[in-house]
C-alpha positions in Angstrom: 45.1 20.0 -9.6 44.3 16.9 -7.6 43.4 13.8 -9.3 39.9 12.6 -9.6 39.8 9.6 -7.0 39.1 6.1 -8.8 36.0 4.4 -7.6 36.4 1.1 -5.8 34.8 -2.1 -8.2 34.5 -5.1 -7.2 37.7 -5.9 -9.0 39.1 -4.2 -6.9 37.5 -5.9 -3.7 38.7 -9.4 -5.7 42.4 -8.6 -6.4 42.9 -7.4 -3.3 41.3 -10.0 -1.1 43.3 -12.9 -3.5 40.1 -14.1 -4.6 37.5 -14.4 -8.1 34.8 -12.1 -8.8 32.3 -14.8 -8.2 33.5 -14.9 -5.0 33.2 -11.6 -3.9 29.4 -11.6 -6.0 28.5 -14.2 -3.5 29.7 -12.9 -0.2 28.1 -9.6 -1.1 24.8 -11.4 -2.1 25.3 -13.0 1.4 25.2 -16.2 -0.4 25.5 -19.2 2.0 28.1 -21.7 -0.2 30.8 -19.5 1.1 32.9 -20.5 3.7 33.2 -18.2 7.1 37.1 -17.8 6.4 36.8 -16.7 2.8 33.6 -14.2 3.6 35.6 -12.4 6.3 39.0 -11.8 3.6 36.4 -10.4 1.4 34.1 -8.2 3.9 37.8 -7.1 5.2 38.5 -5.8 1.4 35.0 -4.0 1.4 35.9 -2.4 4.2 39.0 -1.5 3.4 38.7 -0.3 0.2 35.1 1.7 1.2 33.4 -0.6 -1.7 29.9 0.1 -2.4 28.2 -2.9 -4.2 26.2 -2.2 -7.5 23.2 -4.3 -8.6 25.8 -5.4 -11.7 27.8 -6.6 -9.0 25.1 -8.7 -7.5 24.2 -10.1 -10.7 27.3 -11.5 -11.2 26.2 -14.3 -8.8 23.5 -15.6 -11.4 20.1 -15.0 -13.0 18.7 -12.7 -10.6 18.5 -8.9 -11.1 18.2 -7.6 -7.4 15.7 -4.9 -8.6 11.9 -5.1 -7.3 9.3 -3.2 -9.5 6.4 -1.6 -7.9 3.5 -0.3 -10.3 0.9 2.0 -9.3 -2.1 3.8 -10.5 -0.9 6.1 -13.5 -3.8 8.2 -13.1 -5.1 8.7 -9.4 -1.2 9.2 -8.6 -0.9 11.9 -10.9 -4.3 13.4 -9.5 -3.0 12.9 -6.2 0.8 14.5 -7.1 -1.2 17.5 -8.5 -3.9 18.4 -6.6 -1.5 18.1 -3.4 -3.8 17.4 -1.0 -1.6 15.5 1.5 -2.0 12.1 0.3 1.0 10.2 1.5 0.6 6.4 -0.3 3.3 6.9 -2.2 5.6 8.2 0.2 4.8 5.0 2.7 4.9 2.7 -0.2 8.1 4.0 -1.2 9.5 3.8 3.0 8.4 0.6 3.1 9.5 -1.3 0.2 12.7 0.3 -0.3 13.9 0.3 3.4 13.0 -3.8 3.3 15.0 -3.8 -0.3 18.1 -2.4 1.0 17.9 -4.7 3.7 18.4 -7.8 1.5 21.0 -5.9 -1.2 17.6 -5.2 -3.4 16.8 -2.0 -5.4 13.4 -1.0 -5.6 12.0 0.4 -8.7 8.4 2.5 -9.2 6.5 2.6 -12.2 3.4 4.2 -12.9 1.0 1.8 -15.1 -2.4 3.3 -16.7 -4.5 -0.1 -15.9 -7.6 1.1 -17.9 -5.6 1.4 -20.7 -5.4 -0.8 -23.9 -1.5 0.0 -24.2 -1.0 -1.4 -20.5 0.4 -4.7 -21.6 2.6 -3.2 -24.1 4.3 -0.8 -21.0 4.3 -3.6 -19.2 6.3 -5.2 -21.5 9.0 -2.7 -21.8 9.4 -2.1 -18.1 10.3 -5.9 -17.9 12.4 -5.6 -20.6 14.5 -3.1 -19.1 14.3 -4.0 -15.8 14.1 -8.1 -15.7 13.0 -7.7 -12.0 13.1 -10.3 -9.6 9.6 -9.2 -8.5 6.5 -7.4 -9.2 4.4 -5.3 -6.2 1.2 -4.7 -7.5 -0.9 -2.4 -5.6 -5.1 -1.6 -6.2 -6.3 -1.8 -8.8 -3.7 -3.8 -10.7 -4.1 -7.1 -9.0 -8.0 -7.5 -10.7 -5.9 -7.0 -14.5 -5.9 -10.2 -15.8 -3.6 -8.6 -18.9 -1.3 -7.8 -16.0 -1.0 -10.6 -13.9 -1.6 -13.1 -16.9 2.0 -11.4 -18.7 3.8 -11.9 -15.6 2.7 -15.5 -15.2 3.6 -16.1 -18.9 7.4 -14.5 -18.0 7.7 -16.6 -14.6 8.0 -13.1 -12.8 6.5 -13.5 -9.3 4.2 -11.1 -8.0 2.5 -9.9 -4.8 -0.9 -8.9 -4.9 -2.1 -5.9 -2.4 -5.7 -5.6 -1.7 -7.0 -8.3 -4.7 -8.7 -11.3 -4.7 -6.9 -14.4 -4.1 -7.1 -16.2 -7.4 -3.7 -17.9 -6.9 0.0 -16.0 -7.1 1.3 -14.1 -3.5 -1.4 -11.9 -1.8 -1.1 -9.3 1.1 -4.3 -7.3 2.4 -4.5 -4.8 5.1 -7.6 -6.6 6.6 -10.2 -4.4 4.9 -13.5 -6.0 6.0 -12.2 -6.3 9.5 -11.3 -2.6 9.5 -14.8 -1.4 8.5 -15.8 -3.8 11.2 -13.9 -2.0 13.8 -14.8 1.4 12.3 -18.8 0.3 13.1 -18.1 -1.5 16.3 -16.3 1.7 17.3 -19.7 3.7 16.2 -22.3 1.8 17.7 -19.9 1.3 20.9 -20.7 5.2 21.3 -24.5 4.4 20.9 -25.2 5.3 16.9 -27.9 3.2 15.6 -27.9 5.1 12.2 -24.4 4.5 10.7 -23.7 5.4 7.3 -21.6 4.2 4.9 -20.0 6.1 1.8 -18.3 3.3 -0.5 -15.6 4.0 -2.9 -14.7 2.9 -6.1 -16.4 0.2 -8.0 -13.0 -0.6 -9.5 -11.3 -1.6 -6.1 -12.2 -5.0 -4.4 -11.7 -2.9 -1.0 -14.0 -0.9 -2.0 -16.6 -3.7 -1.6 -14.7 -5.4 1.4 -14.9 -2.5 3.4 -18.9 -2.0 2.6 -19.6 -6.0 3.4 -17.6 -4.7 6.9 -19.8 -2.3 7.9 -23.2 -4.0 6.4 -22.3 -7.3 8.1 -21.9 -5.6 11.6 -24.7 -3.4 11.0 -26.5 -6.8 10.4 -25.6 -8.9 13.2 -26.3 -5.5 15.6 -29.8 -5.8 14.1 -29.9 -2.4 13.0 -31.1 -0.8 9.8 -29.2 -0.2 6.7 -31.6 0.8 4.7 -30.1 4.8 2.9 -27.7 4.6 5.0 -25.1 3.9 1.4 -23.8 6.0 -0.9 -20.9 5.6 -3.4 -18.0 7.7 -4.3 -15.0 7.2 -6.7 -12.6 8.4 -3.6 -12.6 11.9 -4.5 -13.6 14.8 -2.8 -16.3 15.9 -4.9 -17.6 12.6 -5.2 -17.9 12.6 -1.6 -20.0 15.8 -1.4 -22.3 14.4 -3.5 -22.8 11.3 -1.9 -22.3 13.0 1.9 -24.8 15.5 1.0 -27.4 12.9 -0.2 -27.4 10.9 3.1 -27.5 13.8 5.3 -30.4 15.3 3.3 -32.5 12.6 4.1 -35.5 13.1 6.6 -33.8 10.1 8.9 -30.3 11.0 7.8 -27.5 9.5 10.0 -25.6 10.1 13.2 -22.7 8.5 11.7 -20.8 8.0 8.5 -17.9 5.9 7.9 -16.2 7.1 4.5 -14.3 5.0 2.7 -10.9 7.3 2.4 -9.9 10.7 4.0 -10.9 12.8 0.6 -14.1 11.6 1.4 -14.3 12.3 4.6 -13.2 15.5 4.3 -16.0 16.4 2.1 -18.4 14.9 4.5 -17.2 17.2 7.2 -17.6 19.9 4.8 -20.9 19.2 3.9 -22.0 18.8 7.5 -20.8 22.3 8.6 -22.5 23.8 5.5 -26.0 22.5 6.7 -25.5 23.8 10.1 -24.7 20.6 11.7 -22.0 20.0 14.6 -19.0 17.9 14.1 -19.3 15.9 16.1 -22.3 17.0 18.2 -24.8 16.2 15.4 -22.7 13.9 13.2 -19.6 11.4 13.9 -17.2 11.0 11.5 -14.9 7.8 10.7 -12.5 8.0 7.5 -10.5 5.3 6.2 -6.5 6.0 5.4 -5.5 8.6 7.7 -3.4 10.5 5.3 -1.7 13.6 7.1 -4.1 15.8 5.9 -7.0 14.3 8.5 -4.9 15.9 11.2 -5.5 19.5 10.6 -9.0 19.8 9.4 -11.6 21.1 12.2 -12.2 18.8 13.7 -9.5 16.3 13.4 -10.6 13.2 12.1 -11.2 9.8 13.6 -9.9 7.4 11.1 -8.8 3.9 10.6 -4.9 3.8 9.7 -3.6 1.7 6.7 -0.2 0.1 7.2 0.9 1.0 4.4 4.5 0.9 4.7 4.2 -2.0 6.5 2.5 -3.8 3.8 4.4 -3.1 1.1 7.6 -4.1 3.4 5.7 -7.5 3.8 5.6 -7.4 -0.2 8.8 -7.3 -1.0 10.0 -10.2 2.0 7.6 -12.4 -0.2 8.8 -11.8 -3.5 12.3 -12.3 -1.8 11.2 -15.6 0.0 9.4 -16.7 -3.5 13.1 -16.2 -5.5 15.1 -18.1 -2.8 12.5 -21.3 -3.1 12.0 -20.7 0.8 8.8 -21.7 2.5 5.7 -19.2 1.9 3.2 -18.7 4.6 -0.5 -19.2 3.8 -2.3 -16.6 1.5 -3.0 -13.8 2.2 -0.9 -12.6 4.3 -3.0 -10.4 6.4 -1.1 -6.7 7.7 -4.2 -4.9 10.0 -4.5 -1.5 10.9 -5.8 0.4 13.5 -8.2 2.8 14.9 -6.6 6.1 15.7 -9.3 8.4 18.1 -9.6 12.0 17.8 -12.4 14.7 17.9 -14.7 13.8 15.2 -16.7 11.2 16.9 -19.1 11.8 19.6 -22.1 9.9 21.4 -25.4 10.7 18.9 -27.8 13.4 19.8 -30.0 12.6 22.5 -33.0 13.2 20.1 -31.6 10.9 17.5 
């Protein structure tokens, strides 16, 4: 019977390239008080010996722990996870953050955190505990906990911020005002005067960015506003009830922006159920443009998040933060896009 084959530790790596395990910690932790001659022995012995380095490994080198910790909504990601509806945050988040981590010799680690609940400090707690991360990614609606962001101040953990007011610490936003901006622009570009707007979530300061988007270029257009918002919670029955009360109006819209896809979704459904074209009697704009938007009829228009991008740009400013390197100014600002497709049409030539 063939012997098991030993793995390769960085004992190894160190007896064979002549040198102390320090040494080797700092070469892999590309570490820059190591001189050229003394990195190449080592990265010779790595390659050599087929060593793969291991986050104890990397601590070795000091205080850090090379792991990253990303926290998101306990509860809508559990919706989300059951009622498989293509969603896709998590899956971008995860891309994102983890291909940038593995850049740097980071791990990245996800949690998911309850944030309206009273035991949220106490997991919070425990996660650090057992992880001591480098860095904390907090995505909507975490950044607006004070319990939150207040324990990781008191532990010195540095934290990003995604789509949360700027009251100090790191900050990233995908341009959310802007976005509704463009969304509207795009609308009244195609000559809709009547634009509506379904808002999400009181809970999620995007939520209200991306309504002050759409009233301010409503505003500046000169054009009325007036019934033309409802508000959902980002689910698809809360969109049908707020889709279904705009459209029912006597002046109802030529246009509604919705303020994610599930949203959207149900305004498209609610439109076809009264009889009315899509996009011949109504235009439709969603925000996210999860997979899902693809392959209802018709494909939706909808403004893109960058997710992955985002969360990427998290993690480089955790990294930055830890090696005392210069910050750029906050908030870092990671913009979307407008993707066309078939659910947006010139209005009715009656309207």
């Amino acid at each position: 019977m063939a012997r098991r084959r030993q793995s390769v530790t960085i004992k190894h790596v160190a007896a064979d390239a002549g040198v102390s395990l320090q040494t080797v910690s700092r070469v892999i932790n590309n570490e820059a008080n190591v001189r050229p001659e003394m990195k190449e022995r080592v990265q010779a012995s790595i390659d050599k010996l087929g060593y793969v380095p291991s986050i104890a490994a990397q601590r070795m080198s000091g205080s850090r722990s090379y792991l990253i910790l990303a926290l998101n909504d306990r509860e809508r990601t559990i919706a989300d996870w059951r009622a498989r509806e293509g969603s896709d945050w998590i899956d971008q988040m995860l891309l994102g953050g983890m291909l940038k981590c593995a850049e740097y010799g980071y791990r990245l680690i996800f949690e998911l955190v309850d944030t309206r609940s009273d035991h949220v400090e106490r997991e919070l707690k425990g996660a650090i505990a057992a992880l001591q991360p480098d860095g904390v990614i907090l995505t909507p609606p975490h950044g607006e906990n004070k319990l939150i962001t207040g324990l990781l101040d008191k532990h010195k953990i540095p934290y990003v911020k995604i789509g949360a007011r700027q009251n100090g610490g790191l900050s990233i936003t995908m341009g959310d005002d802007k976005l509704a901006r463009m969304a509207t622009e795009y609308l009244i570009g195609k000559g809709h005067k009547r634009v509506g707007f379904i808002a999400g979530s009181r809970e999620y300061v995007i939520s209200q960015w991306r309504k002050e988007g759409w009233l301010e270029t409503m505003q500046e257009h000169g054009l009325d506003t007036d019934g033309l918002c409802e508000r959902g919670d980002f689910s698809f029955d809360s969109g049908v009830e707020a889709a279904r009360a705009l459209l029912e109006r006597r002046n109802r819209p030529t246009a509604i922006i919705a303020g994610n896809d599930q949203m959207a979704m149900a305004t498209n459904r609610v439109a076809h159920e009264m009889g009315l074209k899509v996009p011949g009697d109504l235009s439709i704009v969603s925000f996210d443009n999860t997979p899902v938007v693809r392959f209802v009829q018709p494909p939706l228009t909808a403004i893109d998040q960058p997710i992955a991008e985002t969360v990427s740009r998290a993690v480089e400013l955790l990294i930055t933060a830890q090696r005392g390197e210069e910050l750029p100014p906050m908030p870092v600002v990671v913009e979307g896009s407008l993707v066309e497709r078939e659910s947006v049409a010139a209005p009715p030539r009656s309207a």
